[in-house]
C-alpha positions as CSV (number, residue, x, y, z in Angstrom):
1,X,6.8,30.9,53.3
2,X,4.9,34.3,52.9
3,X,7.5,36.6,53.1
4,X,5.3,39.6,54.0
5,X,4.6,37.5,57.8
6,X,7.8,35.2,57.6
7,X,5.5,32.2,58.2
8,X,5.0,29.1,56.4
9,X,2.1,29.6,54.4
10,X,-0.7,26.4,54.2
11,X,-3.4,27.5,52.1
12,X,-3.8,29.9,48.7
13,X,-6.1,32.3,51.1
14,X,-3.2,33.0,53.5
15,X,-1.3,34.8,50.6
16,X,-1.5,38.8,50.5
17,X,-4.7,39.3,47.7
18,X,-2.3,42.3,46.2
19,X,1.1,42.5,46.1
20,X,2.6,45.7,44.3
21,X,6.1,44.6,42.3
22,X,9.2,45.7,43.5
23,X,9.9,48.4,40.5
24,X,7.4,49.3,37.4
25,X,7.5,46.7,34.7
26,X,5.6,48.0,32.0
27,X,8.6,50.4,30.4
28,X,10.6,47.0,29.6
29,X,7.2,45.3,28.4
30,X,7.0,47.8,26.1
31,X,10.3,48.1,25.3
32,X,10.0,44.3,24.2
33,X,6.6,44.5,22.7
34,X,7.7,47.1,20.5
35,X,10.9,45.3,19.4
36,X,8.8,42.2,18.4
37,X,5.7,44.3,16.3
38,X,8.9,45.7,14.5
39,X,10.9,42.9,13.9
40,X,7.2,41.0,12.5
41,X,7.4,43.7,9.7
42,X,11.0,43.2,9.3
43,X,10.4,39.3,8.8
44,X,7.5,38.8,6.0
45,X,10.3,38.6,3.7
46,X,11.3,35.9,5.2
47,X,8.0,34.1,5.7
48,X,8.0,34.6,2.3
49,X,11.0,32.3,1.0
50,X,10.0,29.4,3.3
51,X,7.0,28.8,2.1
52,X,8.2,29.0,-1.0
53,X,10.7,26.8,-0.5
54,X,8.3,24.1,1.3
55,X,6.6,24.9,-2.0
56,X,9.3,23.7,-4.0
57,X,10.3,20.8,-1.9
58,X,6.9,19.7,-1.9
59,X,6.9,19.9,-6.3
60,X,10.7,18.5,-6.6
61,X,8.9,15.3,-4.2
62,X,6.3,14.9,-6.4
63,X,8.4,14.8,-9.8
64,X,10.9,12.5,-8.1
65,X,8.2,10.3,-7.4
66,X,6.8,10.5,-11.1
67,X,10.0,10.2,-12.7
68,X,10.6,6.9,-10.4
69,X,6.9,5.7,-11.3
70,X,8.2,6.1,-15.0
71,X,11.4,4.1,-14.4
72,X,10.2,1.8,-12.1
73,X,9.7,-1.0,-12.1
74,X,12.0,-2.0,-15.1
75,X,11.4,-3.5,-18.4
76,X,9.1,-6.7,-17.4
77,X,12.5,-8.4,-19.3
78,X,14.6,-8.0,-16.2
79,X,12.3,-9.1,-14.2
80,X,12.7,-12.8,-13.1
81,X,9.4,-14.8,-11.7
82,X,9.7,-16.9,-8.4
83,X,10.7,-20.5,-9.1
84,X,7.8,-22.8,-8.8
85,X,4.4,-22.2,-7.7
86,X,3.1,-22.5,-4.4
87,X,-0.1,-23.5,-2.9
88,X,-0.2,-21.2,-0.2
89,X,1.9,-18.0,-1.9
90,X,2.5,-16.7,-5.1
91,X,5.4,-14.4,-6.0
92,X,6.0,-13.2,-9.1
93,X,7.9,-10.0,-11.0
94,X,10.9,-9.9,-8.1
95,X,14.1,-8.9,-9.4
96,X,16.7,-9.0,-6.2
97,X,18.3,-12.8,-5.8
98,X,19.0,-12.3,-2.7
99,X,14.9,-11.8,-1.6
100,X,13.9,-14.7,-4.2
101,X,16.5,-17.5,-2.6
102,X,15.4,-16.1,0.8
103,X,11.7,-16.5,0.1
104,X,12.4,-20.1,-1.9
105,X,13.7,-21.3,1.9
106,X,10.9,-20.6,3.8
107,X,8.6,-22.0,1.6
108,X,10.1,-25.4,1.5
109,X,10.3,-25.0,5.1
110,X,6.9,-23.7,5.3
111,X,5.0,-27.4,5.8
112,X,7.2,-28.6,8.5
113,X,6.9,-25.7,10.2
114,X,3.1,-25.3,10.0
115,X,3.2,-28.9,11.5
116,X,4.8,-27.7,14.4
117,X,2.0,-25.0,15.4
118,X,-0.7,-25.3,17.2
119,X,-3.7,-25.9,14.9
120,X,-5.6,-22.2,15.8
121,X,-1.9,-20.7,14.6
122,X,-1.5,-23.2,11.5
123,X,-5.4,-21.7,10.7
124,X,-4.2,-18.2,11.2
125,X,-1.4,-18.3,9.0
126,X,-3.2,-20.4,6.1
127,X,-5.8,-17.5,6.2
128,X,-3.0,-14.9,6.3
129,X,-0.9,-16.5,3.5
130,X,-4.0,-16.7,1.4
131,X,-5.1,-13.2,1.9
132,X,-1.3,-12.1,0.7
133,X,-1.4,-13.9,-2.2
134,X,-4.8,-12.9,-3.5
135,X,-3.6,-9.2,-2.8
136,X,-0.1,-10.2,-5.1
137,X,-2.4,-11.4,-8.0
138,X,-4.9,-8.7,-7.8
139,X,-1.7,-6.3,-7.4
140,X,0.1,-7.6,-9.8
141,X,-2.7,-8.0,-12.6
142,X,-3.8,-4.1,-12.0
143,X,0.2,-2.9,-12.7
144,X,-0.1,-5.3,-15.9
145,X,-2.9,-2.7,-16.9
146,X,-0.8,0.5,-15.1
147,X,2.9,-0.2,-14.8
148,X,3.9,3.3,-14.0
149,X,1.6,3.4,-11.3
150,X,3.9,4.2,-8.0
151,X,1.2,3.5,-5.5
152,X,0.4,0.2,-7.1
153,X,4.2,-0.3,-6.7
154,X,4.8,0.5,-3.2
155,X,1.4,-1.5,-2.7
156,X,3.5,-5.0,-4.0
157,X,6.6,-4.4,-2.4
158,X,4.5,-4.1,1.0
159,X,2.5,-6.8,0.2
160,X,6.3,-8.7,-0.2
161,X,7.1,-7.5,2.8
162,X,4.1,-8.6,5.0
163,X,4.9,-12.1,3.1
164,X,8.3,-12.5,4.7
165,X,7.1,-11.3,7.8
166,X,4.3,-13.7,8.0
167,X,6.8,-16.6,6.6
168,X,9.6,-15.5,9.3
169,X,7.3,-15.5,12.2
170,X,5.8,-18.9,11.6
171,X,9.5,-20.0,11.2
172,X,10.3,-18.0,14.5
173,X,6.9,-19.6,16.4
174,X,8.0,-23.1,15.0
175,X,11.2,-23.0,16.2
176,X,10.1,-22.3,19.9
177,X,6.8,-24.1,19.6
178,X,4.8,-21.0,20.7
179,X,1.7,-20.0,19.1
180,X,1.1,-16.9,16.5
């Protein structure tokens, strides 16, 4: 509606090209643009302490992560290797129970359920499988030489991880005789 007319307006061209405001704005705009400038050089002291203490946070993460690199992963001692070998996966310095008895059942389980796949799937996962446990060996033989290495670390506990995943989606894809 183009309130100068009081009819409906259907096109940008109908609009007035100037239209003076009500009252004079500028005295608040300055009023505000004032306030801000001052209030910047109010604040650089505290721009200051958060960069600082991004800084900090950033140091204290790093030293965490080098003091758990230098307690991690335990005395080779404690660690316990995965009961018997495997021909399609190899796991070896695992310390929780719980992950090794886990990872024992779905490798006895693995060769009935590989049966039960379609044979492009049973490829898939063979190739996947041997992929993961190459990666474990090379993993595992480069934190033999660096033990203390944390990104070494994280790489074996992913390389677990993407183990179990592959092991619980061929059991998952058996079970419903769908392919992976």
């Amino acid at each position: 509606m183009n309130e100068s007319t009081g009819t409906q307006v259907h096109s940008l061209e109908e609009l007035a090209r100037e239209v003076a405001p009500s009252r004079d704005l500028w005295p608040e705009l300055e009023a505000r643009l004032t306030r801000e400038a001052e209030s910047r050089h109010a604040k650089p002291a505290l721009r200051f302490p958060r960069e600082l203490a991004a800084a900090a946070a950033l140091i204290v993460a790093v030293a965490a992560g080098i003091g758990i690199g230098r307690v991690w992963p335990p005395h080779p001692s404690a660690w316990t290797a995965a009961p018997g070998p495997s021909a399609v996966t190899a796991t070896a310095y695992v310390s929780d129970p719980h992950y090794v008895a886990a990872h024992e059942a779905l490798m006895r389980a693995l060769p009935a359920q590989l049966e039960a796949l379609p044979p492009k799937s049973r490829a898939k996962v063979a190739a996947s499988l041997a992929a993961i446990q190459q990666s474990l060996k090379d993993i595992q033989a480069a934190l033999g030489r660096d033990p203390a290495n944390a990104l070494l670390q994280e790489m074996l506990i992913n390389t677990y991880q993407d183990e179990m995943r592959v092991l619980t989606d061929v059991q998952e894809a058996s079970a419903v005789g769908r392919e992976i």
